[in-house]
KEDOVEX-841116 format. One record per residue (C-alpha): residue number from 1; residue in one letter; x, y, z. Coordinates in nm, 3 decimals, decimal comma. Layout:
N
<nr: NUM | rest: a | c1: X | c2: Y | c3: Z>
...
// end
This chain:
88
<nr: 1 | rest: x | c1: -1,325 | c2: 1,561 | c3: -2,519>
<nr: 2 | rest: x | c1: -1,452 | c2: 1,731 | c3: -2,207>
<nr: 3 | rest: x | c1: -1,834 | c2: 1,702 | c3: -2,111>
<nr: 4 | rest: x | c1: -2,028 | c2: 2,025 | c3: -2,058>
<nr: 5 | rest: x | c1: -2,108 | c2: 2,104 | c3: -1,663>
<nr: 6 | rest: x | c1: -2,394 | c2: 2,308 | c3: -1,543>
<nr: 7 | rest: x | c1: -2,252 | c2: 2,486 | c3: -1,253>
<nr: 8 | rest: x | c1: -2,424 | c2: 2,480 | c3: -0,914>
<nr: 9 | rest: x | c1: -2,392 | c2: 2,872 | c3: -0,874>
<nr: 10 | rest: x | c1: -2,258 | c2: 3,117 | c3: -1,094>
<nr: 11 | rest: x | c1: -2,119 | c2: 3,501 | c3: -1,006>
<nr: 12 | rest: x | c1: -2,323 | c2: 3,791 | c3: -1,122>
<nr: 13 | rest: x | c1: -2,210 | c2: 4,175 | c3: -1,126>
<nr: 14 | rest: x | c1: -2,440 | c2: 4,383 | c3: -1,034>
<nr: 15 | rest: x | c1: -2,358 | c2: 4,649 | c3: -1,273>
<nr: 16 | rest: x | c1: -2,174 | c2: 4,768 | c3: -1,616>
<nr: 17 | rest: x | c1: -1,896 | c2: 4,577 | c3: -1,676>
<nr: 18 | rest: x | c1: -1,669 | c2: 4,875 | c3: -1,593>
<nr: 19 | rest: x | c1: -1,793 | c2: 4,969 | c3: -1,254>
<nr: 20 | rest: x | c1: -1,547 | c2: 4,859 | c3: -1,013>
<nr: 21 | rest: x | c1: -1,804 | c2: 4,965 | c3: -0,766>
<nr: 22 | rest: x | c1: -2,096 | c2: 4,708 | c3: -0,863>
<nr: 23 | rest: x | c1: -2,102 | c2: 4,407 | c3: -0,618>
<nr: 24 | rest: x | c1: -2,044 | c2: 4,088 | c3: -0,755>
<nr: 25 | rest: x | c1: -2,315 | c2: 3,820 | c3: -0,578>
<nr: 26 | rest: x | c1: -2,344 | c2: 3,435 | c3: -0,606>
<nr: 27 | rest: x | c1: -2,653 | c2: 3,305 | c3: -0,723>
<nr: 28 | rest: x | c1: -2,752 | c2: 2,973 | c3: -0,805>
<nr: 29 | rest: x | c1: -2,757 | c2: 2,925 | c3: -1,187>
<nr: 30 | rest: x | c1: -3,113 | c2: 2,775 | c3: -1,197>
<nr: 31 | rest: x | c1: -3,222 | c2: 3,104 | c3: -1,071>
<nr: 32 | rest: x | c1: -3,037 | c2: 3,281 | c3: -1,281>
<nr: 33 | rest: x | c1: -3,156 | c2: 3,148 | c3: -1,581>
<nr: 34 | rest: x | c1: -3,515 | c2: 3,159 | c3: -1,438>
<nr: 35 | rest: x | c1: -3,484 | c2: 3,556 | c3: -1,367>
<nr: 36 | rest: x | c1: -3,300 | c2: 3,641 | c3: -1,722>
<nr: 37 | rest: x | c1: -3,565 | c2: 3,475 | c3: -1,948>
<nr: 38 | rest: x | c1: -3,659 | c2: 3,681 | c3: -2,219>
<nr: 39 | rest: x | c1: -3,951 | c2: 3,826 | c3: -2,080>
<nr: 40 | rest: x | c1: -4,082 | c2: 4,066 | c3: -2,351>
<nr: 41 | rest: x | c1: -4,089 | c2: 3,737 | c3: -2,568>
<nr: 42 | rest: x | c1: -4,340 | c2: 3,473 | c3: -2,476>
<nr: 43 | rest: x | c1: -4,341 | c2: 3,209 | c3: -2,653>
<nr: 44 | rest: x | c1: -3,927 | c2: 3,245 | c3: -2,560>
<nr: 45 | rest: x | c1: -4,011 | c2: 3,243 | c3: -2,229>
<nr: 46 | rest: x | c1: -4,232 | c2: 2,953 | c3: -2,221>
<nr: 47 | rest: x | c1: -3,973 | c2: 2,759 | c3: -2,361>
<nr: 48 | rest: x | c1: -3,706 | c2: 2,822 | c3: -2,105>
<nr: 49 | rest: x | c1: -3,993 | c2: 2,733 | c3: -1,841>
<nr: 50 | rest: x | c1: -4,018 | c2: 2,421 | c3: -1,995>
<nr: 51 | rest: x | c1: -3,669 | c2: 2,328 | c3: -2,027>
<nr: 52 | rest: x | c1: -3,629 | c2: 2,401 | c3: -1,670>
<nr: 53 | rest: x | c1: -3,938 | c2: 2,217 | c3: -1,552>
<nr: 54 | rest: x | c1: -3,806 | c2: 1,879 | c3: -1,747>
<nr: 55 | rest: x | c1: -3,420 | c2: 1,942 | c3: -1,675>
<nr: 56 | rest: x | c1: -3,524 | c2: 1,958 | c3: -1,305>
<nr: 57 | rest: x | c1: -3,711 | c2: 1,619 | c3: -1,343>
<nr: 58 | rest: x | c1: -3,434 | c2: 1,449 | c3: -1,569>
<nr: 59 | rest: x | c1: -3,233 | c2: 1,590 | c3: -1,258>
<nr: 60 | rest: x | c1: -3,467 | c2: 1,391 | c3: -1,017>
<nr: 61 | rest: x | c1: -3,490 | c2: 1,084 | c3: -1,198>
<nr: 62 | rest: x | c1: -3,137 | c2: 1,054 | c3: -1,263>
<nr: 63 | rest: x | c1: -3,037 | c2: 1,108 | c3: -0,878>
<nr: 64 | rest: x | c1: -3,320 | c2: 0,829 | c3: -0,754>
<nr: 65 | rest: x | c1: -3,150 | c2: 0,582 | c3: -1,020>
<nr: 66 | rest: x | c1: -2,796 | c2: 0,639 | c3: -0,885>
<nr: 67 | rest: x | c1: -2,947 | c2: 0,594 | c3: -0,526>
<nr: 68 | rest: x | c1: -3,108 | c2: 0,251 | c3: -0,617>
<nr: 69 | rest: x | c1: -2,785 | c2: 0,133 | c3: -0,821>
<nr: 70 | rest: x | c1: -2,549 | c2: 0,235 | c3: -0,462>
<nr: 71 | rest: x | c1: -2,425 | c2: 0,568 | c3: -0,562>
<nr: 72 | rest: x | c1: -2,280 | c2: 0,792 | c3: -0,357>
<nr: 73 | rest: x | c1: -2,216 | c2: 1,138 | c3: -0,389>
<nr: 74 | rest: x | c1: -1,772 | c2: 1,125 | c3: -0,505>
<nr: 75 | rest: x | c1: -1,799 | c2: 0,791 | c3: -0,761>
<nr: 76 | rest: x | c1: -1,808 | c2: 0,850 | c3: -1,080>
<nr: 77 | rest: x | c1: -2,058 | c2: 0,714 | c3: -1,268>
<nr: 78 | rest: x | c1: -2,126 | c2: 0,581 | c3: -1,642>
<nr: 79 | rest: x | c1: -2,441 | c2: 0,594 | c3: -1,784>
<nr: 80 | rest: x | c1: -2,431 | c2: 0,429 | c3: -2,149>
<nr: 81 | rest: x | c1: -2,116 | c2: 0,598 | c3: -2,305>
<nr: 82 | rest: x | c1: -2,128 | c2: 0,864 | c3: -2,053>
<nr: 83 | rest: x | c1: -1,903 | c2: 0,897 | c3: -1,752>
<nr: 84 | rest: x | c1: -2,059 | c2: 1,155 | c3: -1,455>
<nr: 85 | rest: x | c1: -1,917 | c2: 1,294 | c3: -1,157>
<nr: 86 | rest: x | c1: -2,175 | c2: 1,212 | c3: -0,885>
<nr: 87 | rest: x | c1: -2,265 | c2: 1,534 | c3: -0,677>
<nr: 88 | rest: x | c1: -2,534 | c2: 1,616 | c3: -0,367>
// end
């Protein structure tokens, strides 16, 4: 079974889906998620804050481990039954 991946960037059009005319613009997907948070909704909102704010830190501590255990960015890694493609 396939692992879920969090792209880098993601492509956005900048318009209804049938306007041929709309740009389409590559943003990266942290961003995107941070701009299309519910905004109306609060306590919504607060939530994807948060989830960002500790997935960016999981993010951190993760990379720091691989650089202590020799990692560079191309090996694939395993982290208890997990196996990870390293990227920079």
């Amino acid at each position: 079974m396939a692992l879920p991946t969090i792209p880098d960037y993601i492509t956005v059009h900048l318009g209804e889906p049938s306007d041929t005319s709309a740009p389409n613009v590559r943003i990266p997907f942290i961003d995107y998620i941070k701009n299309e948070s519910p905004t109306d909704n609060k306590e919504l909102t607060d939530l994807n804050n948060k989830l960002i704010t500790e997935g960016e830190k999981t993010i951190s501590i993760i990379d720091e481990k691989l650089k202590e255990m020799g990692a560079v960015p191309g090996d694939k890694v395993r982290i208890k039954d997990f196996y990870f493609d390293y990227t920079d």
